[in-house]
C-alpha positions in Angstrom: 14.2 10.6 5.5 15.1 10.1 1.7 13.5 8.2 -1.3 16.1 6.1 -2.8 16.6 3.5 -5.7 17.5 0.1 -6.2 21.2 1.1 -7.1 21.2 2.6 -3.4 19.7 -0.7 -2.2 21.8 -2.6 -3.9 24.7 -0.8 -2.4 23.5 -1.2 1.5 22.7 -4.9 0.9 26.2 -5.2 0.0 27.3 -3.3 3.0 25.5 -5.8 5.3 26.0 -8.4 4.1 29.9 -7.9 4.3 29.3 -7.2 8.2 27.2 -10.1 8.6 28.9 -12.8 6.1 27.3 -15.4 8.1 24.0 -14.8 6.7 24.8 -16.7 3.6 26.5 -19.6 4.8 23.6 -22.0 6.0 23.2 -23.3 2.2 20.7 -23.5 -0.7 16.8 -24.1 0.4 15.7 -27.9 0.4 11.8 -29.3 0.1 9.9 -28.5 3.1 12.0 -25.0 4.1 9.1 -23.0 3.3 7.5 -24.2 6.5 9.8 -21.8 8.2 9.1 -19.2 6.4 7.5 -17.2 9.5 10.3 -17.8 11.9 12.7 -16.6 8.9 10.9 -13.3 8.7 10.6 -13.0 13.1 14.4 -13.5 12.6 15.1 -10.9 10.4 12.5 -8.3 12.5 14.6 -9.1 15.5 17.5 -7.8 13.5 16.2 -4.4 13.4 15.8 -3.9 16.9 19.1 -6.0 18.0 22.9 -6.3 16.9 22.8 -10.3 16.3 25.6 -11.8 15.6 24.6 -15.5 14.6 21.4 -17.3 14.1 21.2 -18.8 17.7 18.8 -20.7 18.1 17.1 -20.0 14.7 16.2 -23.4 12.8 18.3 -24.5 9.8 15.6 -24.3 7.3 14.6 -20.6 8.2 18.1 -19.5 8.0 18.3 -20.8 4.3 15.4 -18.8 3.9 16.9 -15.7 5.2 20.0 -16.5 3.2 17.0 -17.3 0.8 15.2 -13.7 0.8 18.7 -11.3 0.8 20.4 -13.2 -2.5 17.1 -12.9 -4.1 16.3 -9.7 -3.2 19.8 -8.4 -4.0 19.6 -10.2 -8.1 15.9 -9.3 -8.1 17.5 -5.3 -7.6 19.8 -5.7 -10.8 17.6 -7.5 -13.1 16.1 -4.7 -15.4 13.4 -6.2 -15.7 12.4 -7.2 -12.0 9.5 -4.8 -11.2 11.7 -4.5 -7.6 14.4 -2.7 -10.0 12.0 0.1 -10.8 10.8 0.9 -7.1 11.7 3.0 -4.6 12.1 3.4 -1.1 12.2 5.7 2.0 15.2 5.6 4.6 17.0 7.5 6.8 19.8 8.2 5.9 21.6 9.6 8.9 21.5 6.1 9.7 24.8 3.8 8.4 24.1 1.9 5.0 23.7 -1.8 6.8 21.0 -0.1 8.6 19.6 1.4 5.9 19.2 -2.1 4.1 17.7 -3.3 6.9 15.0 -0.7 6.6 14.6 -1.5 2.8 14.2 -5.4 3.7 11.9 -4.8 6.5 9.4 -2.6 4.2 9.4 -4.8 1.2 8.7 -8.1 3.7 6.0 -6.1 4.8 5.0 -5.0 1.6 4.9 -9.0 0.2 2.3 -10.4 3.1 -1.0 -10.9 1.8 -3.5 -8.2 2.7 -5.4 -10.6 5.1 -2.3 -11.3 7.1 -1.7 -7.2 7.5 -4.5 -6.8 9.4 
């Protein structure tokens, strides 16, 4: 396991994101998306444990979240002063960049949920 920075982030966001271009195709977020916002974030857990290839059967509205959470994340990563810029995180990095990003997401959803939803 290693500590690495938002350039490094940055980097392996890019990296999947090329493999999975179809992550950013379903369109910019309309009123009423956020309602999804818990499927979004099921879909992008089941990510980590499985090599999906499409959305299936995941609602519209959560996959412009999705498409949502990685363009923001990814800008929020470059802007100097985005506290997300400053931080750091733990990956493995035997494990291929598109995995690696997948870590990254996966810890910074988990660190965004409110403490009474952790528990």
């Amino acid at each position: 396991m290693q500590t690495v920075n938002s350039d490094h982030a940055f980097k392996a966001m890019l990296v999947f994101l090329k493999k999975k271009p179809w992550l950013i195709e379903p369109g910019e977020m309309i009123d009423g998306d956020e309602l999804s916002e818990p499927e979004a974030i099921m879909f992008i857990y089941h990510m980590v444990t499985q090599d999906v290839s499409s959305y299936y059967d995941t609602s519209l509205s959560a996959q412009r979240i999705v498409r949502h959470f990685f363009l923001d994340f990814m800008a929020k990563l470059m802007y100097l002063g985005d506290p997300l810029h400053k931080k750091l995180w733990t990956v493995d990095q035997s494990k291929p960049l598109d995995h690696q990003a997948l870590q990254i997401i996966v810890a910074e959803i988990a660190d965004r949920r409110p403490q009474s939803q952790s528990k």
